[in-house]
C-alpha positions as a Markdown table, in Angstrom:
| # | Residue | x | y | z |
|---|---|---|---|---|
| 1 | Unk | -13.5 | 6.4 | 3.9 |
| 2 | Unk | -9.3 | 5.8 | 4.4 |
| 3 | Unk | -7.4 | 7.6 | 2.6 |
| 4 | Unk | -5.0 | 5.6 | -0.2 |
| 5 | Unk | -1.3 | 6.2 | 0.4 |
| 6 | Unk | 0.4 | 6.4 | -2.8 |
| 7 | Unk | 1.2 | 6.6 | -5.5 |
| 8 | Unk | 4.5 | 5.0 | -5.5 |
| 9 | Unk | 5.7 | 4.9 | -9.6 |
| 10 | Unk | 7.6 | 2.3 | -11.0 |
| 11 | Unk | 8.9 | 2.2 | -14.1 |
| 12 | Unk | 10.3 | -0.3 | -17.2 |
| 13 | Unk | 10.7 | 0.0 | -20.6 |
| 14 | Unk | 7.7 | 2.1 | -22.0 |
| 15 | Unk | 5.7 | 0.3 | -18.8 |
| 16 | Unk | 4.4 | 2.8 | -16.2 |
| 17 | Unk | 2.9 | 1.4 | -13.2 |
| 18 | Unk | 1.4 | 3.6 | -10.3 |
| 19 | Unk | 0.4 | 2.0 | -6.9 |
| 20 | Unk | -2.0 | 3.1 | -4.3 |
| 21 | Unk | -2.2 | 1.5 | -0.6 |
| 22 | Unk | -5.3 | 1.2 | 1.3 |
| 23 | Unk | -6.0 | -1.1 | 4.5 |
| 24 | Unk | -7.4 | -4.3 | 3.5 |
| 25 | Unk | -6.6 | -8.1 | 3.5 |
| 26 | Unk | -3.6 | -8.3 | 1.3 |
| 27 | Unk | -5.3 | -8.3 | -2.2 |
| 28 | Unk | -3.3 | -7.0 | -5.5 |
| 29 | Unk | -5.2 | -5.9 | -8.2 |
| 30 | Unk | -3.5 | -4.9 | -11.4 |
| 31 | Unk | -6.0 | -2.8 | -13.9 |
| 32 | Unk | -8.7 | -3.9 | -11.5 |
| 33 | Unk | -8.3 | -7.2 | -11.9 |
| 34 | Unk | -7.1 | -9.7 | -9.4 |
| 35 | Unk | -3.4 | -10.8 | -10.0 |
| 36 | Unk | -4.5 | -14.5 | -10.1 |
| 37 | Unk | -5.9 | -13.4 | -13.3 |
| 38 | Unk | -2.3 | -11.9 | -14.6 |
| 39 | Unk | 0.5 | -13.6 | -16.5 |
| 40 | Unk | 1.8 | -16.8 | -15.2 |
| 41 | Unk | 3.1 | -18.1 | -12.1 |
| 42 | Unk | 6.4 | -17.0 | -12.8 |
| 43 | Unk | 5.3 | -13.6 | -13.5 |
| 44 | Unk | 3.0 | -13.7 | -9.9 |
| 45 | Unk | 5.8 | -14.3 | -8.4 |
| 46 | Unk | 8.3 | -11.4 | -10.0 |
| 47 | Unk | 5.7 | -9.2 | -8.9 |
| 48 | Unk | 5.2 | -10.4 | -5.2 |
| 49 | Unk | 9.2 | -10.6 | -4.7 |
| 50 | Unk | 9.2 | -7.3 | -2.9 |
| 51 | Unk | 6.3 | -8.1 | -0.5 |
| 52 | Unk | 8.1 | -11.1 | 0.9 |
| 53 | Unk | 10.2 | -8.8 | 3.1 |
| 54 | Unk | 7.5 | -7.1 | 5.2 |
| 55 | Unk | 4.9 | -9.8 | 5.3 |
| 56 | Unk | 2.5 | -8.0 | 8.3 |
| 57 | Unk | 2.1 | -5.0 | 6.2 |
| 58 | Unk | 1.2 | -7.0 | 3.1 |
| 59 | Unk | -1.5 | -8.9 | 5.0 |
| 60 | Unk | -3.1 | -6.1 | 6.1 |
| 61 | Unk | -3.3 | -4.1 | 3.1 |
| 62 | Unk | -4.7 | -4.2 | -0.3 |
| 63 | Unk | -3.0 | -2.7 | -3.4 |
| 64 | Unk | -4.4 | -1.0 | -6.5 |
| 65 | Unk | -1.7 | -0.7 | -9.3 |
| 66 | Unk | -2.9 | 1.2 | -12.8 |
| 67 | Unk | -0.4 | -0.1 | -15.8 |
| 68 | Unk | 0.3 | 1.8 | -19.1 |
| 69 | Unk | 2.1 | 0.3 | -21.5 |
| 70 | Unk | 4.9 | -2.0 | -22.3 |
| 71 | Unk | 5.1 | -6.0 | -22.3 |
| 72 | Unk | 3.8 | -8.4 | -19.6 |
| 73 | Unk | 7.8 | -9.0 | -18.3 |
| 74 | Unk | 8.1 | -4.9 | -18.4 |
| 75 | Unk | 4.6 | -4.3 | -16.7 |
| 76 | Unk | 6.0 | -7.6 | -14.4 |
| 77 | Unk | 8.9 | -5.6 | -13.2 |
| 78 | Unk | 7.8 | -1.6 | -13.1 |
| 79 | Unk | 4.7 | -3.3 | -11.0 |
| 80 | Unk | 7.6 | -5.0 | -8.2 |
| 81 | Unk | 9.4 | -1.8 | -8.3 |
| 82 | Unk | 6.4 | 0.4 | -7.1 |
| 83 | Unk | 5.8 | -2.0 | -4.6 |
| 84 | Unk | 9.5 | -2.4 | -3.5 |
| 85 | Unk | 9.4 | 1.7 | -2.8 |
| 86 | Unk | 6.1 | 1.8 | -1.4 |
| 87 | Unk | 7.9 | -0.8 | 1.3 |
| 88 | Unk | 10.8 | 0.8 | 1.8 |
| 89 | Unk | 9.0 | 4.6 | 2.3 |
| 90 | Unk | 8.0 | 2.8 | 5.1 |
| 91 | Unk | 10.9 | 1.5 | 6.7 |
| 92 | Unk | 14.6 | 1.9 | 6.4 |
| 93 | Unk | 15.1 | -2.1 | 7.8 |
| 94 | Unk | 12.6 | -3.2 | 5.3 |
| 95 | Unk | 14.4 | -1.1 | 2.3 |
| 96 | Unk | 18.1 | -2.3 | 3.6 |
| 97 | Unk | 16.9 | -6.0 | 3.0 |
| 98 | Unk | 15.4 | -5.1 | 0.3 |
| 99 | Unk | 19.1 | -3.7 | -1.6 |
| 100 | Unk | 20.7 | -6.5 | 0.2 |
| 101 | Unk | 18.9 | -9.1 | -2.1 |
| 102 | Unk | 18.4 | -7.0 | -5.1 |
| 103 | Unk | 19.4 | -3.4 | -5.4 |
| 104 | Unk | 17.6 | -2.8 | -8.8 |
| 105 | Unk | 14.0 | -3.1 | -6.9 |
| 106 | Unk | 14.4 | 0.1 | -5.7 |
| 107 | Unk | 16.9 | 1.6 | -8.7 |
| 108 | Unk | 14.9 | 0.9 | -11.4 |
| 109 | Unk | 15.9 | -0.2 | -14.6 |
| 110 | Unk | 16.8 | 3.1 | -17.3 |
| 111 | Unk | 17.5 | 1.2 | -20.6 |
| 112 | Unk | 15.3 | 1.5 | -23.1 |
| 113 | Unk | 14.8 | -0.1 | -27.0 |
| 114 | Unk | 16.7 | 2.1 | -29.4 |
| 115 | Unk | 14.1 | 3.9 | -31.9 |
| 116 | Unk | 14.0 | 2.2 | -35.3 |
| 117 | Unk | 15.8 | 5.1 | -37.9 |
| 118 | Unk | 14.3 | 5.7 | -41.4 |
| 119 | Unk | 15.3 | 3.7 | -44.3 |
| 120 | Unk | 16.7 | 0.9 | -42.4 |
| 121 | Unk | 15.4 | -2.1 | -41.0 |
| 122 | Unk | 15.2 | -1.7 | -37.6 |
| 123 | Unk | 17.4 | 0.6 | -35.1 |
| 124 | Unk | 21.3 | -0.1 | -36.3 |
| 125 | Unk | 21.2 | -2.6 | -39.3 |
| 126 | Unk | 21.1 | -0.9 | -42.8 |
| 127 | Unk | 19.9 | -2.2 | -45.8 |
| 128 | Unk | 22.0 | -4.1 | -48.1 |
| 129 | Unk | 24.0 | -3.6 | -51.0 |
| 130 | Unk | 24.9 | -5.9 | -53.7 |
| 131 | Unk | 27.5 | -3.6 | -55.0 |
| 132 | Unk | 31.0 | -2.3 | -53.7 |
């Protein structure tokens, strides 16, 4: 049996997404699931950006990514980020190509949604008055 390399962790939002390598024939499977069966094309394709920059490594391996939480954009994104390190742990051309066309793929996003505060309505706006 090969061993997996991994995990590589990306992260978005409350989305946590942890990646494991293993010699194969270029699959992605997100939650065990092929990624044909995830989102839509737009989304695919957010996810395979980072993979585009070392194409012989992504034909010969298949990747298993576990997602917890968040949105389908925020899994979309913590899932390219975990792939976008797990490529550039490899190699430091692959990883300068990969900041040259988008530095956030290995940077990671840290904003989050403010908390929602008691007795308002949501995180900042406060009920109204009718008096004052």
């Amino acid at each position: 049996m090969v061993k997996p390399m991994g995990p590589f962790v990306g992260r978005r939002k409350t989305a946590i997404a942890r990646l494991f390598i293993r010699p194969g024939k270029g699959n992605i499977y997100i939650n065990n699931q092929p990624i044909t069966y995830f989102g839509n094309e737009i989304i695919r394709n957010k996810i395979l950006t980072p993979l585009y920059f070392d194409e012989k490594f992504w034909k010969n391996h298949d990747f298993y990514v576990k997602v917890e939480g968040g949105g389908v954009m925020a899994i979309a994104d913590a899932v390219s980020f975990a792939l976008a390190k797990a490529l550039a742990s490899r190699s430091e051309t692959v990883a300068q190509r990969i900041k040259e066309y988008n530095r956030v793929l290995l940077a990671e996003d840290p904003r989050q949604a403010e908390p929602k505060k008691p007795n308002r309505y949501s995180a900042r706006r406060f009920k109204q008055k009718s008096y004052r």
